[in-house]
C-alpha positions in Angstrom: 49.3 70.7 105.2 46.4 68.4 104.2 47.6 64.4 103.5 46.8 65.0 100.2 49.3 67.9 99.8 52.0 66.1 101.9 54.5 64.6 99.2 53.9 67.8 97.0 57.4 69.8 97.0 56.5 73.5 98.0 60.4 74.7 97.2 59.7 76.9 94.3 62.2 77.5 91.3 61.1 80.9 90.2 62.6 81.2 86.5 61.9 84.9 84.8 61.8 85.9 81.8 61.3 89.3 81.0 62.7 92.8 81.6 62.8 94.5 84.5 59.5 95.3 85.4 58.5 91.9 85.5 61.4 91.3 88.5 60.0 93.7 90.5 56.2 92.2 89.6 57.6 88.9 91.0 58.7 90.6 94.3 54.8 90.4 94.8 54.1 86.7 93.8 57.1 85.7 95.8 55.8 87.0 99.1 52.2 85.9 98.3 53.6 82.4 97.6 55.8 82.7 101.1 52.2 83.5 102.9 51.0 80.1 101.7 54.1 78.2 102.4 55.7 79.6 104.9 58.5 76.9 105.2 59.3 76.8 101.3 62.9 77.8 100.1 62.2 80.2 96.9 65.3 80.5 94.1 64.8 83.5 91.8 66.7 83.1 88.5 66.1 86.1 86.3 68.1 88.6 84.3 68.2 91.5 86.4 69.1 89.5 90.3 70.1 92.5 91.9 66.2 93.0 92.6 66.3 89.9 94.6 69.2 91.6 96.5 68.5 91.4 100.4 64.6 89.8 99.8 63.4 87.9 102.8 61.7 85.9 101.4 64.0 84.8 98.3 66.2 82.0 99.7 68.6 82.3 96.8 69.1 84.1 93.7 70.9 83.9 90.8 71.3 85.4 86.8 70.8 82.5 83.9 74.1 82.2 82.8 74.9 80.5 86.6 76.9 76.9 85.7 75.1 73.8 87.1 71.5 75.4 87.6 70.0 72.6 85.8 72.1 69.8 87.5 71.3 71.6 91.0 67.8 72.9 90.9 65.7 72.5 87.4 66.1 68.4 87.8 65.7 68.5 91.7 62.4 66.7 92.5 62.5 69.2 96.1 61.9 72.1 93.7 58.6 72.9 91.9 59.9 75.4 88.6 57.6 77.6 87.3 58.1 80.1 84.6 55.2 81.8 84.0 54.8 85.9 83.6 54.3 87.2 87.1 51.3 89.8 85.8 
């Protein structure tokens, strides 16, 4: 990691929205972002989780009505969120 990259969180908080097809599109992204960031823990919240099911590269997973996701991940600074459409 370059200095300039070295206080820049590469935890990713993967928020989806969208149907089905864009879970399994985000199986993709998720391992292509692992590649770069090897170390990185990735949380998945989307509406279908079960695609997220036994992953390796997801560290967790969850569905949006979890309790406490904004408390515990969305305000973490150790977490970069993104919610953008994984096509």
């Amino acid at each position: 990691m370059t200095k300039e990259n070295k206080n820049i969180a590469t935890n990713l908080l993967l928020h989806i929205n969208g149907g089905l097809g864009k879970c399994i599109m985000a199986t993709a992204v998720i391992a292509s972002y692992k590649r770069t960031f090897p170390d990185a823990k990735v949380i998945v919240v989307s509406g279908y989780p079960e695609v997220f099911v036994n992953n390796p590269y997801v560290y967790k997973n969850f569905p949006f009505a979890t309790p406490n996701l904004w408390t515990d991940y969305y305000g973490n600074p150790d977490y970069k969120v993104s919610a953008a459409d994984p096509y």
